[in-house]
RORO-921675 format. One record per residue (C-alpha): y, z, x. Coordinates in steps of 0.1 Angstrom, whole numbers, padded with zeros to 4 digits, always signed. Example, Ala and Ser with C-alpha at 12.3 -4.5 7.8 and 13.67 -1.06 7.14 Angstrom:
-0045+0078+0123-0011+0071+0137
END
This chain:
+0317+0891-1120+0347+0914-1117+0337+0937-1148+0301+0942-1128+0310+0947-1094+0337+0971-1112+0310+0989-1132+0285+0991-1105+0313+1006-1080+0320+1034-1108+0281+1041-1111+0281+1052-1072+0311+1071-1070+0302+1090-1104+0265+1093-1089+0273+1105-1057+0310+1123-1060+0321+1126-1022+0357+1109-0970+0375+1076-0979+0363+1041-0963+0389+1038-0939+0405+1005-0950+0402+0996-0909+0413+0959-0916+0445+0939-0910+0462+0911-0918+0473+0877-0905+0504+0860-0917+0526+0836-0910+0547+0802-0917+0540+0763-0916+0567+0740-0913+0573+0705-0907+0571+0698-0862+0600+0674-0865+0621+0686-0895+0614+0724-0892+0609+0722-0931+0583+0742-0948+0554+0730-0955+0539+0741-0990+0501+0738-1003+0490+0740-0969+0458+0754-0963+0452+0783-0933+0419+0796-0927+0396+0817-0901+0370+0802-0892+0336+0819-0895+0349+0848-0917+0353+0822-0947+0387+0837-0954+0420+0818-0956+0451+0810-0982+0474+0785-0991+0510+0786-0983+0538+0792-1008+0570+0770-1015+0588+0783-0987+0558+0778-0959+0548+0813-0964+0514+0828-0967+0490+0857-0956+0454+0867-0956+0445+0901-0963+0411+0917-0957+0411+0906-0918+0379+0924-0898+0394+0937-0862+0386+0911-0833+0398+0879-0818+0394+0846-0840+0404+0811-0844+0427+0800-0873+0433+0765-0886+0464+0747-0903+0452+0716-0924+0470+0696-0949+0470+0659-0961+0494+0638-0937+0492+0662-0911+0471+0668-0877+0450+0700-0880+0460+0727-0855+0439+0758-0844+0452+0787-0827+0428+0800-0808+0424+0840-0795+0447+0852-0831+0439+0894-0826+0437+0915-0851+0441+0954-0854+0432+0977-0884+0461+0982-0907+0486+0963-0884+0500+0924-0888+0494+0897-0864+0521+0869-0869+0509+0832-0866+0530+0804-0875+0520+0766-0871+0545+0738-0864+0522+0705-0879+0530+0670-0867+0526+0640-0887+0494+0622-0889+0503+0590-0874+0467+0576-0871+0439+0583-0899+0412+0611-0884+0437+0622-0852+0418+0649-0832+0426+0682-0839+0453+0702-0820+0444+0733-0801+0469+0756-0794+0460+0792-0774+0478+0823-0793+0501+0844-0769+0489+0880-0782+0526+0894-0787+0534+0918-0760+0556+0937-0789+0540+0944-0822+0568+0950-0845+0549+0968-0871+0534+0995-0849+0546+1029-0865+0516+1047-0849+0505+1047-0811+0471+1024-0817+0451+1014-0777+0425+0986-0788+0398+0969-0768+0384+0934-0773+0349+0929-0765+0360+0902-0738+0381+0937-0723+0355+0959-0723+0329+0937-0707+0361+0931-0678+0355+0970-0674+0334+0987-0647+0313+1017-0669+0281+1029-0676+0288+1038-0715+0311+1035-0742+0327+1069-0735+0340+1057-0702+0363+1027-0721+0377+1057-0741+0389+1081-0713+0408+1053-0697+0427+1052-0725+0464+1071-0726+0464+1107-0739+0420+1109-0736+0404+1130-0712+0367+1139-0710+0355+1180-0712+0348+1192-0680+0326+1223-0678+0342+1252-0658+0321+1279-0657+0284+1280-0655+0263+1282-0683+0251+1321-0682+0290+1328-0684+0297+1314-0711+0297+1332-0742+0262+1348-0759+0249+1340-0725+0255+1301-0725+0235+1300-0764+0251+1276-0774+0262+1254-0744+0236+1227-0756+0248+1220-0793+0266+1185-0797+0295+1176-0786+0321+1145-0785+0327+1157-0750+0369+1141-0756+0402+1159-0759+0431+1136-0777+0467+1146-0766+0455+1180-0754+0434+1188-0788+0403+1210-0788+0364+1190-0786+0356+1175-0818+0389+1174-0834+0383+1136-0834+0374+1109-0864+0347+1084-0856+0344+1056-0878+0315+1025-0875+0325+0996-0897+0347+1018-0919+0318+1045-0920+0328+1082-0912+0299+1091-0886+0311+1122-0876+0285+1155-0873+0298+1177-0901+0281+1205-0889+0289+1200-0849+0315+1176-0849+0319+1144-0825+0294+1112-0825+0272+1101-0796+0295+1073-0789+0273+1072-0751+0245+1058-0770+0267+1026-0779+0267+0995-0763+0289+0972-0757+0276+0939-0769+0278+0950-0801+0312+0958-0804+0338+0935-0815+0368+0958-0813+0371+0994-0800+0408+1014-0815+0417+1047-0806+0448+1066-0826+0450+1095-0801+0485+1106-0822+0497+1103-0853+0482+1078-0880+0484+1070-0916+0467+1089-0946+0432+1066-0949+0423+1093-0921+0416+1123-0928+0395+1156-0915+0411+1150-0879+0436+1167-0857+0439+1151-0827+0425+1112-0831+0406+1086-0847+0382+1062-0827+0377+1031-0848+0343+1010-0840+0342+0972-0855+0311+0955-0848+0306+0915-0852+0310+0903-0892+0314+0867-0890+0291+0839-0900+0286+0814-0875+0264+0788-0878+0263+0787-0842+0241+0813-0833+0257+0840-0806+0233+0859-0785+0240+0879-0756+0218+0900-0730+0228+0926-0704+0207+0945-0680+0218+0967-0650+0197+0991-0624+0207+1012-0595+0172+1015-0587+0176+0993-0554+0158+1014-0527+0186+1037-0516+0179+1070-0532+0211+1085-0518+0231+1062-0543+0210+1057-0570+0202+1081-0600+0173+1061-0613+0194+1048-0640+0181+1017-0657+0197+0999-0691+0193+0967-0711+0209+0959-0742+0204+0927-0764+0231+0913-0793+0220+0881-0819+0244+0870-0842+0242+0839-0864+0240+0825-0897+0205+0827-0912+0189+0793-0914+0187+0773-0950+0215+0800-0961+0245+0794-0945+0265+0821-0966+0245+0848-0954+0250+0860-0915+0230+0887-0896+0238+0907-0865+0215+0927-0843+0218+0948-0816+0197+0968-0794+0201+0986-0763+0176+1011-0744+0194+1035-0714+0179+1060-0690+0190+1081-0661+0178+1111-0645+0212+1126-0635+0222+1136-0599+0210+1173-0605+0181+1186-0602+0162+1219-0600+0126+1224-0575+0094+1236-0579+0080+1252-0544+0046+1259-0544+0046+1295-0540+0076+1306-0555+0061+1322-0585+0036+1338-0567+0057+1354-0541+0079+1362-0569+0110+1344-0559+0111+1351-0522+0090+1321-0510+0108+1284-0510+0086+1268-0479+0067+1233-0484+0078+1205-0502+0093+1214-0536+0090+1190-0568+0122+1177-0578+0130+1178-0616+0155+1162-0632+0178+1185-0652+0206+1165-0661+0184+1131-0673+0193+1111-0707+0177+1086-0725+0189+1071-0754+0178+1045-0777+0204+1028-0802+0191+0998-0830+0221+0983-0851+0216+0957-0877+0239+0943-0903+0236+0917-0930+0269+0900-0942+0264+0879-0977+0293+0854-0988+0280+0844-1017+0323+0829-1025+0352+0831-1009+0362+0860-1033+0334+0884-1027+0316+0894-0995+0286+0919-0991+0274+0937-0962+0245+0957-0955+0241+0980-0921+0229+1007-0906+0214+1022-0871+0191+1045-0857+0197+1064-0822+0176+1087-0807+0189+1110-0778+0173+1133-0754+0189+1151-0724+0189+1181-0705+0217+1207-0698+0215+1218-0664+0215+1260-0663+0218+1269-0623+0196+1299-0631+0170+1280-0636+0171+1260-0609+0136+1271-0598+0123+1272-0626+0135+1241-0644+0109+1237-0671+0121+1272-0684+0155+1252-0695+0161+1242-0735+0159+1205-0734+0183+1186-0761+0167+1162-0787+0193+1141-0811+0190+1118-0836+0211+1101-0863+0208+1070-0882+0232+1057-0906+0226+1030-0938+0255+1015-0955+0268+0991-0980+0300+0977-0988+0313+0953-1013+0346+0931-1009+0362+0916-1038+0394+0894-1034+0413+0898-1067+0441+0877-1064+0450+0862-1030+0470+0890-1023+0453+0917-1036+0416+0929-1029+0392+0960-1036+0366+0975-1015+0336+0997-1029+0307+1012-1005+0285+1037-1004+0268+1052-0969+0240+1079-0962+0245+1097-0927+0224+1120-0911+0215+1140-0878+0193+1161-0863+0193+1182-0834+0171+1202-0819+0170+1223-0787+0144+1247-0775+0120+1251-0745+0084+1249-0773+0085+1247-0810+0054+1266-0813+0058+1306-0810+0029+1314-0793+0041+1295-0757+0067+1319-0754+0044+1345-0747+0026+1329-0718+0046+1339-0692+0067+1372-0687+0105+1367-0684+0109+1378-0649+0135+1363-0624+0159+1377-0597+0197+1385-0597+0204+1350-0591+0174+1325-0601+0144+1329-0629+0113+1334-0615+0090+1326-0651+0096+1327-0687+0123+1304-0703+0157+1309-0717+0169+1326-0750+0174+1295-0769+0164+1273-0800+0179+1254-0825+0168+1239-0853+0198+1217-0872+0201+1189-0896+0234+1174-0912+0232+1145-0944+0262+1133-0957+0260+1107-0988+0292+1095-0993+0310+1068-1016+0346+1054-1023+0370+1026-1032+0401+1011-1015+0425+0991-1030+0453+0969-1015+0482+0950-1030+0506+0930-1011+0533+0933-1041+0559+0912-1022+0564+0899-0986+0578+0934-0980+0561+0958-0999+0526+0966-0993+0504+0995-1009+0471+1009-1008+0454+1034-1021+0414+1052-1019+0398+1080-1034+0365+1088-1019+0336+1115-1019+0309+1132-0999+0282+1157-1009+0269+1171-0974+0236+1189-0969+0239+1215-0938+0203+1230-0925+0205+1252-0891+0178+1276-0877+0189+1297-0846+0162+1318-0835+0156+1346-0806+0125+1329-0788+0111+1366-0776+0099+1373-0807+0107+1341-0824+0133+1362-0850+0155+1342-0868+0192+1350-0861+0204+1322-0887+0189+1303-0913+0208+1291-0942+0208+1254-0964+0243+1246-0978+0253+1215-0996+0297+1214-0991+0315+1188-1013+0350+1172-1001+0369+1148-1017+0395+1128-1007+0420+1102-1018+0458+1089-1001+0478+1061-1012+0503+1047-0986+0533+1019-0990+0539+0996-0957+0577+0979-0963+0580+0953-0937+0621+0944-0939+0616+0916-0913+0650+0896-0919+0657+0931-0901+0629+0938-0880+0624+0974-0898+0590+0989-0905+0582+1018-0925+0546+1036-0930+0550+1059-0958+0517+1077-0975+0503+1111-0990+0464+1124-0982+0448+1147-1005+0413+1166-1000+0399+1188-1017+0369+1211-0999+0343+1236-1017+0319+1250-0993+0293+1268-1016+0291+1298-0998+0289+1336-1010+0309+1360-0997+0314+1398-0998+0343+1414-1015+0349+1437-0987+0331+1434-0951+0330+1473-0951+0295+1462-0974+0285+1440-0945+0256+1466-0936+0244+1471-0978+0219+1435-0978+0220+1441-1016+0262+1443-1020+0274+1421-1046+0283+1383-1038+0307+1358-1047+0313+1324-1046+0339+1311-1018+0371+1293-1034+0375+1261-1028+0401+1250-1009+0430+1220-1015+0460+1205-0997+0485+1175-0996+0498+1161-0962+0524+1141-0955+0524+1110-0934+0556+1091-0918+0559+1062-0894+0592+1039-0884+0594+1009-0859+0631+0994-0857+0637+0964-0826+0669+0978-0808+0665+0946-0789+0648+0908-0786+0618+0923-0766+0617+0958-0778+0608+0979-0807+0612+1020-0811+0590+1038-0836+0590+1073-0849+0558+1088-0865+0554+1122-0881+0523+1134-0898+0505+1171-0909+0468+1168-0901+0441+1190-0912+0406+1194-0903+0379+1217-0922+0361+1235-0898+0331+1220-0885+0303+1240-0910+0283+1261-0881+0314+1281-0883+0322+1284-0916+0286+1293-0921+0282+1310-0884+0260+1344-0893+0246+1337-0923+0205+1337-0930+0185+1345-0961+0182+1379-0977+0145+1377-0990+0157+1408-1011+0187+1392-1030+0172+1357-1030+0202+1345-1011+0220+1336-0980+0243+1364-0967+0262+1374-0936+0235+1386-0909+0249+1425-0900+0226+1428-0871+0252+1389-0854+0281+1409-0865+0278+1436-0838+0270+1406-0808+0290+1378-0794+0293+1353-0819+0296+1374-0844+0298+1364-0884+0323+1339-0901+0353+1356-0917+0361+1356-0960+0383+1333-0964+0381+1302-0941+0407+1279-0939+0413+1245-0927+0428+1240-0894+0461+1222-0892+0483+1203-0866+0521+1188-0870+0523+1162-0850+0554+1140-0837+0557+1112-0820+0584+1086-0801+0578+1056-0787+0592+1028-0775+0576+0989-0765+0592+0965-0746+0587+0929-0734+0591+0926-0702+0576+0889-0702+0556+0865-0723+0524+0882-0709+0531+0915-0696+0544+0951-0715+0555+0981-0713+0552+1011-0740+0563+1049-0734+0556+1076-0758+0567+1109-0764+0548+1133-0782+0545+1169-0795+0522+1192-0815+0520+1223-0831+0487+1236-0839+0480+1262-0863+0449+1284-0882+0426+1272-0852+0389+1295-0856+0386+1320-0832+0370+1357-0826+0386+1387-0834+0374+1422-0834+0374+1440-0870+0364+1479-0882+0354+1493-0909+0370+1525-0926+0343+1548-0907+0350+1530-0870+0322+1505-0871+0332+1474-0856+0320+1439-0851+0330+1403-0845+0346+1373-0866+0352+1336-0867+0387+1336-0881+0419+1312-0882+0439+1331-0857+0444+1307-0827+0473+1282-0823+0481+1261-0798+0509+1237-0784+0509+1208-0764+0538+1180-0754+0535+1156-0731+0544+1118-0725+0524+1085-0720+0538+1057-0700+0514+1027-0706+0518+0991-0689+0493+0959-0697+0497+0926-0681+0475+0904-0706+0446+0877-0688+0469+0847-0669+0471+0833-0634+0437+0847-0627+0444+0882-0635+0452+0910-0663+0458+0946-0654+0460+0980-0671+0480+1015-0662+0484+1047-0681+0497+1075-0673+0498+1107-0690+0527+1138-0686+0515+1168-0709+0510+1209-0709+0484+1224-0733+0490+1256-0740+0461+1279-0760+0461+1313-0773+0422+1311-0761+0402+1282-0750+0363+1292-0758+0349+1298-0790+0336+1330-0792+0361+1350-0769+0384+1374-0782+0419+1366-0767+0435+1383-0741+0466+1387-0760+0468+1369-0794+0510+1369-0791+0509+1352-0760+0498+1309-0753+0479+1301-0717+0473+1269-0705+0441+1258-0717+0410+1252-0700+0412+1215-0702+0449+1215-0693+0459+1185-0669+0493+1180-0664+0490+1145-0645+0465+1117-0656+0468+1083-0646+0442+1055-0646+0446+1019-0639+0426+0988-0640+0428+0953-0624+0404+0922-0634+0403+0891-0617+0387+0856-0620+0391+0827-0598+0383+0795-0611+0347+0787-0593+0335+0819-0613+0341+0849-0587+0359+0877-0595+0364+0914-0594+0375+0943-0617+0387+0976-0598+0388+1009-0618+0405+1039-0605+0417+1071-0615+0439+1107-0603+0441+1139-0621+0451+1173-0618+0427+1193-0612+0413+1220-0638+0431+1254-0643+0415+1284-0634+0420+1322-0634+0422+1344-0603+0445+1372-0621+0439+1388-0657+0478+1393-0660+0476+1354-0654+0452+1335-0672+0446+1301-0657+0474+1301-0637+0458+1284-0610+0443+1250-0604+0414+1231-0586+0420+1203-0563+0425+1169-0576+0399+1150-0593+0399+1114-0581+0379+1078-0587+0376+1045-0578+0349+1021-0593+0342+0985-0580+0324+0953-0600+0316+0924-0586+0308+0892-0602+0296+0855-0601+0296+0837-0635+0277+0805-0643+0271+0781-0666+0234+0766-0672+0223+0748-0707+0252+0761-0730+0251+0794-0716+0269+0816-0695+0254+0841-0666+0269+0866-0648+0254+0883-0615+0274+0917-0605+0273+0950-0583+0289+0981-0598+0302+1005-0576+0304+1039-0590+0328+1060-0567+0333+1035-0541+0345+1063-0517+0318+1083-0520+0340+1114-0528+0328+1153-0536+0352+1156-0565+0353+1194-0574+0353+1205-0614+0355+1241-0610+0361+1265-0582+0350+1306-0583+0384+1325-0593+0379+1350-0562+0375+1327-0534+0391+1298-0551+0367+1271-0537+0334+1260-0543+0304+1264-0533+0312+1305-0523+0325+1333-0541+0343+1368-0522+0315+1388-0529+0289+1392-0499+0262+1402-0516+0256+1369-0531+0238+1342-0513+0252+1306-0504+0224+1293-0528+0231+1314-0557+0272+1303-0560+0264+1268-0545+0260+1254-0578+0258+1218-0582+0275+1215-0616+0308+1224-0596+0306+1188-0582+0309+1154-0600+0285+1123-0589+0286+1108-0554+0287+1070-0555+0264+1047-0571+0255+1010-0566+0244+0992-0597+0227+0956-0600+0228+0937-0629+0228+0907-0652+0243+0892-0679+0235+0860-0704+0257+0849-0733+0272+0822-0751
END
């Protein structure tokens, strides 16, 4: 069985070449001695039950099972002589060690009832060389939110991209202020500089960046970690973080099945933004084969926004002047998004375990454009879909040694224009005022589509109780498609099909000295990029469509990973980590000009982008690179509550940004370079009192300065020699969040949050060197749980910004407020804009059923 799975692993990789399966498991291990002697115990047997994995214990009491899925679980201790014991709530994080050791009493009378025992999660986890924040399912369902995104920002170091300008001043006329987005920064990092893994999978837009992570939902997520500084060499291709998504792998033969549905559509219009959701989770062993589990999940969410645009009757015809009678309101700012998950796990032995997965998601949403906002059918809307299919083979070689294989196919599609057909354009003139559109629709469309197949291996030994090592190699051939065209005339600006190859591998040694409580994370990443594109030998050609190509070089490096925990006390740990991390580019701007020369047969550099905004990708692109270090330091304050404080700092180098070039005869034009660096340091004070007497509660707070040569794409910097706090800068950032349950099923869970506001620039000789007010929040959930036939139910009322407050974004530089600019000429509508603003409050009802 070995030589096959073996030979059938080397068939994928060698048919499809291509990033690394993140080993994202852990490991449980422990001792079992004697209750009254204290002596070891071995032969004894521990296992989890549902995941069919387990191990028996060595002559000195010893064990440890590898291979561990994250989540909460149940392990036993049995042996002959001796009462069973099960320690319930055991949590596990990827590529960290949960320590669980068993004390057995003698079996005084034959069949004695089992002993349960509840685990006390550690408050100090001595093998943490890298900053991880995971989430539980049971703590994201104790969480007021409306999608997965909102569990991330309340996490240490994460804050969500705020838009600070409107969308006709942003560069090439707001162009591109519709093309995906993660929407996150991680310790003061650019959009999209972030890793998203499902099960293991990379699921990250190649050509974009990010993941829909909104379209999520939360039933079907069994653990939620987020590495928002350094982290060990399986992850690669990220700067600033990796989010890790685990969904449900066990094989119960008690079925699990859960069911959530939530509305605001109650009858008070003021609060509500006809939002409606409902998401459904199954989970259970199939019947007549008990080795063979399935999940599914399913969830359906729709909301219309809080802005809108109007349609008054005889605005067109008075052409713009008339806005009597009662106007249509149009959602501008709506999503809906449908997400299917399924997953088939087959344990056909204890040594080998199969899984099959995938999803499909669909997303469409609009981008709301305040020059439009009389004309709000003239907008682009936003259409997104990706599905995912997967498969991955475990093989337990020895019980301390296993091998993964998988393979995966990714892709994603996005599309944003007003009409796909041509001739629509041309029904209606373009006409419109200073300040609104009259008719016509705006210059965009975009035509995309990303595939990634991708394949790899992992392998991991645990040599001795101390030494640890794993290594992966891993490959993926990518297929990038992207159509930008100029809907008057329906020219196309870009066009160009590219198929990029990377390959990766690491190989990292954990030492665990634990008769001295050291820990050291010690690894290598390697990855190797070709990009297939042609370039020019000299851009002075740029304008000759029939100069001379060649191919790009690919491009290589090595980085170094480092990480250190050593207890300078009972209760307390400090860790060091040190890492270089580098991204490639995401491929629109590696590619960013290019479209196909019907002379030459082939894709070259557009001359006609070079002279506009965006401009043309440079030569030579390199990849994009970050050293990053970090301190921190956990303590136990008690057997349930702790405290952890982290310094960090980072260095950021070879960003892509837009510089001006000439040509020996004075022509100039635009190019995506690496030019921009950054730096950013900060610290993160984070506090967690885990679920007892009633209650558990959350803080984090965050201390850092981001500071940016520039901070939008396609912007030449002020001055390249100089670093300006960046447009997503917030010094303070704390969030905190309480959950309570009282014993007849009532309870509570209070979300708030305080920020600095956004920086913002009033002087050119001083680039966002001022700030908006404060952004604030406070959300509310209120609960009743019950219990009826086996099942638990749960009524609640969410409160989205229980004070009702007019938190402000963005302000106008001249006036510094919102709402009005210092220029008279402009009218109260026209720099009014809505987007400044976030959401008033919300009231949401809803219900839950599980088991």
């Amino acid at each position: 069985m070995k030589k096959v799975i073996l030979i059938v692993a080397a068939v994928i990789v060698g048919l499809l070449s291509g990033h690394a399966l993140a080993q994202n498991t852990g490991k449980i291990v422990g001792q079992v001695t004697d209750a009254g002697s204290g002596e070891p115990l071995p032969g004894c047997n521990v296992y989890i039950a549902g995941l069919s994995l387990g191990a028996s214990t060595d002559q000195d009491g010893y064990y440890v099972i590898l291979n561990v899925p994250p989540g909460v679980y149940d392990v036993h201790a049995s042996m002959i002589g001796y009462t069973e014991q099960v320690q319930k709530g055991v949590r596990v994080m990827s590529n960290l060690t949960a320590r669980v050791n068993f004390k057995l009493a003698q079996q005084i009378l034959e069949g004695e009832q089992i002993t349960v025992v509840a685990y006390k999660t550690p408050p100090v986890q001595k093998d943490l060389t890298y900053k991880i924040q995971a989430v539980t399912a049971d703590e994201i369902s104790q969480v007021p939110l409306s999608t997965m995104k909102d569990i991330l920002v309340q996490q240490a170091g994460v804050v969500p991209q705020l838009r600070t300008m409107p969308v006709s001043s942003m560069p090439a006329f707001g162009q591109f202020a519709t093309v995906p987005t993660d929407g996150l920064h991680f310790r003061g990092g650019r959009e999209n500089e972030t890793l998203y893994l499902l099960d293991g999978i990379n699921v990250t837009d190649g050509l974009w960046g990010g993941f829909s992570i909104d379209q999520l939902g939360e039933l079907m997520i069994s653990s939620l970690e987020t590495y928002s500084g350094t982290f060990d060499p399986r992850y690669g291709e990220a700067m600033s973080g990796v989010v890790n998504i685990s969904t449900f792998d066990r094989i119960d033969a008690r079925p699990k099945v859960a069911f959530k549905a939530l509305t605001d559509k109650h009858g008070l219009d003021s609060q509500s933004h006809n939002t409606y959701s409902w998401e459904v989770m199954f989970n259970s062993a199939l019947p007549f084969l008990k080795n063979v589990g399935l999940t599914f999940a399913n969830r359906i969410y729709s909301t219309d926004g809080y802005i809108y645009g109007y349609i008054y009757p005889e605005y067109v015809n008075s052409e713009g002047r008339d806005k009597s009678g009662t106007p249509k309101k149009v959602p501008m700012q709506y999503l809906d998004t449908q997400f299917s998950f399924g997953k088939l796990v087959w344990k056909p032995s204890n040594a080998l375990k199969v899984s099959l997965g995938g999803y499909y998601a669909k997303n469409q949403k609009g981008v709301y454009n305040h020059y439009f906002k009389y004309n709000p059918y003239g907008t682009p809307r936003v259409w997104l879909t990706d599905d995912l299919l997967y498969t991955k083979i475990d093989y337990t070689l020895t019980p301390k040694s296993f091998v993964k294989f998988y393979a995966a196919n990714y892709e994603r599609s996005f599309k944003s224009y007003v009409y796909d057909d041509p001739a629509k354009y041309d029904v209606l003139p373009q006409t419109g005022t200073a300040e609104f559109s009259i008719t016509g629709e705006d210059w965009v469309y975009f035509d995309t589509y990303f595939k990634r197949k991708q394949a790899g291996v992992d392998y991991v030994n645990q040599l001795t109780r101390i030494h640890n090592i794993s290594l992966g190699v891993n490959a993926e051939i990518m297929e990038t498609r992207l159509t930008r065209r100029n809907p008057d005339g329906f020219a196309i600006l870009e066009g160009y099909k590219f198929q990029p190859l990377h390959i990766g591998a690491y190989v990292n040694e954990k030492m665990e000295f634990m008769d001295m409580g050291l820990i050291v994370n010690l690894g290598l990443r390697f990855d190797y990029h070709q990009t297939k594109r042609k370039i020019l030998d000299d851009l002075a050609n740029l304008w000759d469509l029939e100069a001379p190509l060649k191919d790009e070089k690919p491009v290589s490096y090595v980085t170094p990973r480092l990480g250190i925990s050593f207890p300078i006390a009972e209760k307390a740990a400090v860790r060091f980590g040190y890492g270089h991390y580098y991204q490639f580019p995401t491929y629109f701007k590696i590619y960013e000009g290019n479209f196909f020369n019907e002379i030459t047969g082939e894709y070259r550099p557009n001359p006609a982008l070079a002279e506009q905004q965006t401009g043309i990708a440079g030569l030579s692109i390199k990849p994009e690179k970050t050293v990053n270090y970090e301190v921190g330091i956990q303590n136990k304050i008690s057997d349930v509550i702790a405290l952890d404080v982290t310094g960090f700092y980072r260095k950021t180098s070879n960003l892509i940004g837009t510089m001006i070039s000439q040509t020996p005869d004075g022509r100039r034009f635009q190019l995506l370079q690496n030019m921009d660096y950054a730096t950013v340091k900060g610290v993160e004070v984070s506090f967690k009192k885990y679920f007892s007497d009633h209650f558990s509660a959350t803080i984090n707070y965050t201390y850092s300065r981001t500071f940016v040569s520039t901070s939008v794409l396609f912007t030449v910097p002020i001055d390249e020699a100089r670093t300006f706090p960046a447009n997503w800068d917030q010094p303070h950032v704390l969030s905190a969040n309480i959950y309570f349950e009282a014993d007849n099923g009532f309870g509570f869970s209070l979300y708030g949050s305080a920020s600095s506001g956004l920086p913002y620039t009033r002087s050119q000789f001083d680039p966002n060197g001022e700030r908006a007010p404060w952004i604030h929040s406070l959300d509310l959930n209120l609960f009743k749980n019950f219990k009826f036939m086996g099942m638990k139910q749960q009524f609640f009322v969410q409160i989205l910004n229980v004070p009702n407050r007019k938190n402000v974004w963005w302000v106008y530089p001249d006036s510094g407020i919102p709402g009005d600019d210092a220029n008279p000429a402009t009218s109260h509508d026209y720099t009014n804009n809505p987007s400044m603003y976030g959401p008033g409050r919300v009231i949401q009802l809803g219900f839950k059923i599980w088991n």
